[in-house]
C-alpha positions in Angstrom: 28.0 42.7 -48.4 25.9 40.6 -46.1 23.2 41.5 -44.4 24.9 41.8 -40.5 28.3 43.1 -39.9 29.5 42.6 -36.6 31.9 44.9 -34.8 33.5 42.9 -31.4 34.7 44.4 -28.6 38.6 43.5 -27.8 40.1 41.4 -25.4 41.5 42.1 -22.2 45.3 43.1 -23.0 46.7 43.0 -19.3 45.6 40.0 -18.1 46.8 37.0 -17.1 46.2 35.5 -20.3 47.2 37.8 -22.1 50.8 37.9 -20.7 51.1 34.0 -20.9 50.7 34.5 -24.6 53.1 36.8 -24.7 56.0 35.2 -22.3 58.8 34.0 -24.8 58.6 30.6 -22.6 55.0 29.5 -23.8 55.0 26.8 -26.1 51.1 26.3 -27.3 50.4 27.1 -31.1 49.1 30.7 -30.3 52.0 31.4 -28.6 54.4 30.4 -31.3 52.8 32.0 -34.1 52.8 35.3 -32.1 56.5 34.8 -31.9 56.8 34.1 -35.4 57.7 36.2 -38.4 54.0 35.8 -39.9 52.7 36.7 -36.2 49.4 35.1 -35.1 45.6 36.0 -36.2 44.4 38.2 -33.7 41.3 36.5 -33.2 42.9 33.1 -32.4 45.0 35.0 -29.7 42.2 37.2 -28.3 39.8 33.7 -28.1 43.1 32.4 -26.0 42.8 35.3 -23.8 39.5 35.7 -23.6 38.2 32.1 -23.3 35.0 32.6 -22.6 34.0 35.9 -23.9 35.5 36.7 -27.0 35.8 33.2 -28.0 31.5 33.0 -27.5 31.7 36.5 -29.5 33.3 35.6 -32.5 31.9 31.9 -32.5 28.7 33.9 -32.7 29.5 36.5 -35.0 30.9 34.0 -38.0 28.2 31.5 -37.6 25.5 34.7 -38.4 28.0 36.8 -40.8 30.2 36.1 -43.8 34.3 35.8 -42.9 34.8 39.4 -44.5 31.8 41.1 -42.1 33.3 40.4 -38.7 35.6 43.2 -37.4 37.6 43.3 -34.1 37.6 46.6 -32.5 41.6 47.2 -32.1 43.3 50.4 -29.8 45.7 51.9 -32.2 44.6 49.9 -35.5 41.1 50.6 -36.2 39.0 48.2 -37.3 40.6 44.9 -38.4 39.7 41.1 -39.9 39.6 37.9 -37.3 43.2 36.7 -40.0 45.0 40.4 -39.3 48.2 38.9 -38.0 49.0 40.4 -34.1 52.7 39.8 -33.1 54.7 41.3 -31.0 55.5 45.4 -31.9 51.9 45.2 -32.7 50.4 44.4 -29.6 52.5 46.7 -27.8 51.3 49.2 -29.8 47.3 48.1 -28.9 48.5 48.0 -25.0 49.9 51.5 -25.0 46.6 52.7 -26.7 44.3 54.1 -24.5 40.6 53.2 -25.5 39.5 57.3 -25.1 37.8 59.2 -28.5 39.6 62.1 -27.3 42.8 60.6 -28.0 44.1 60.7 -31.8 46.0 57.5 -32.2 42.6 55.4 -31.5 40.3 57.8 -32.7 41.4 58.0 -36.5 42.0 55.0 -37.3 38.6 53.7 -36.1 36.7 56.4 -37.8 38.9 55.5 -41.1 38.3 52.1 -40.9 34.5 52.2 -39.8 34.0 54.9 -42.8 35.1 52.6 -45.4 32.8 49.7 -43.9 29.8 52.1 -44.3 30.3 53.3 -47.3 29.6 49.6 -48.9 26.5 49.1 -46.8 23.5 49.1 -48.4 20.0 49.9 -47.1 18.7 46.4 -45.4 22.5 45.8 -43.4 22.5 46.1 -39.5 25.8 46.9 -38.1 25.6 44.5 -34.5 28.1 45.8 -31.8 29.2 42.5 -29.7 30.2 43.4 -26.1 30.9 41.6 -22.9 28.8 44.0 -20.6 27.5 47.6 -20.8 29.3 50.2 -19.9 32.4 50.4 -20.3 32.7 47.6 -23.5 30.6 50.4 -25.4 33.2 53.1 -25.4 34.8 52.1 -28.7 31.0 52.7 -30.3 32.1 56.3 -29.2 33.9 57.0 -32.1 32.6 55.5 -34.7 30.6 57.7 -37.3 27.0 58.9 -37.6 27.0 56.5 -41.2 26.9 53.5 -38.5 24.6 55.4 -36.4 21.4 54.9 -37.9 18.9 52.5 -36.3 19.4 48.6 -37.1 16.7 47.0 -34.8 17.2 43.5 -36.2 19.1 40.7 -34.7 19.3 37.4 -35.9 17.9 34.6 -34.0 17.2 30.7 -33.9 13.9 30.1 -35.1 13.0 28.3 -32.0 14.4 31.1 -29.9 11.8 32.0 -27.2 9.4 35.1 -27.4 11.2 38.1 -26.4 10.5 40.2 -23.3 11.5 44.0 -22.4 14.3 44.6 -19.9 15.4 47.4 -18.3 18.7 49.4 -19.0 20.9 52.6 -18.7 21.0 54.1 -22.3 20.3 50.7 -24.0 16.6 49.2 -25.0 17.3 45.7 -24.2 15.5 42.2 -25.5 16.0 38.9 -24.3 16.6 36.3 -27.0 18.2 32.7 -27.3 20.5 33.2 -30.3 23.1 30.8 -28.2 23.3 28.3 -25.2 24.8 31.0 -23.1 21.6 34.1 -21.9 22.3 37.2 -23.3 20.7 40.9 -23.6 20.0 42.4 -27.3 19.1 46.1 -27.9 20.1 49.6 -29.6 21.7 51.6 -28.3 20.2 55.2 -27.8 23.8 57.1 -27.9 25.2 55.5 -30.8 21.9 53.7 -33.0 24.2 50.6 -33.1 22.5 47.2 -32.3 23.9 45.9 -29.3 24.6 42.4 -28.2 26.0 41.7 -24.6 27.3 38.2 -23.3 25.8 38.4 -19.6 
């Protein structure tokens, strides 16, 4: 594997968006594939709902990290590819999920999923966790195992990104850094070990 595998957080599933995707009258290519057979990739439809956020995340994620490194954090289906194809039974199953560890039908298939990604790291990877905003876009990192857990303090960066300067945060050692146009807040996180990236 490469060196950074990045885990993103997921989309919004009961917004607006999210429901114009879904209506059977839409006619724009995401919402055709997700009516079709084949379905469409889940992240081309979570970049429609979330234009801003999780379009920046994955944008971000792919330019730093080989195709088969990027992961979207799913409720129901674990851990899954940018291509995994989302149609319609399947994201009624993700909307009925609650995001809580102590439930069983989005627990075990995260902890599956983020077990088999661990066990080909090797020593130098760093596992980045890409969030909108701390803390509720963390609670996924709840589940997933100690194997992810240990510290990764590195995050890529432009080489003409600016010094970086301590900031202050609740459970989460945060840097400033310019990795994109858009200001955002890098760290590790002191529950999980994870390195954290938020989109401010």
């Amino acid at each position: 594997m490469s060196q950074h595998v990045f885990l993103l957080s997921p989309a919004n599933l009961s917004g607006t968006r999210a429901k114009q995707l879904a209506s059977p009258r839409a006619t724009f290519d995401a919402a055709q594939r997700y009516r079709s057979a084949e379905g469409v990739p889940i992240g081309q439809a979570f970049a429609f709902m979330s234009a801003l956020y999780f379009r920046g995340k994955i944008t971000y994620a792919q330019h730093f990290a080989e195709l088969e490194n990027v992961f979207v954090i799913t409720s129901g289906f674990g851990l899954v590819a940018p291509e995994w194809r989302m149609n319609e039974e399947r994201l009624t199953i993700m909307a009925k999920t609650p995001v809580d560890a102590a439930w069983h039908g989005y627990r075990k298939p995260l902890e599956r999923d983020a077990l088999a990604v661990a066990d080909r790291l090797d020593a130098a990877a760093h596992v980045v966790l890409v969030r909108r905003h701390p803390p509720a876009d963390l609670r996924p990192a709840a589940t997933l195992p100690r194997s992810f857990r240990r510290p990764r303090r590195h995050v890529p960066r432009r080489p003409d990104a600016p010094s970086r300067a301590r900031e202050p945060g609740a459970g989460v050692r945060h840097t400033r850094c310019a990795a994109s146009p858009r200001a955002r807040s890098v760290g590790e996180d002191a529950a999980t070990g994870l390195t954290t990236e938020t989109r401010l």
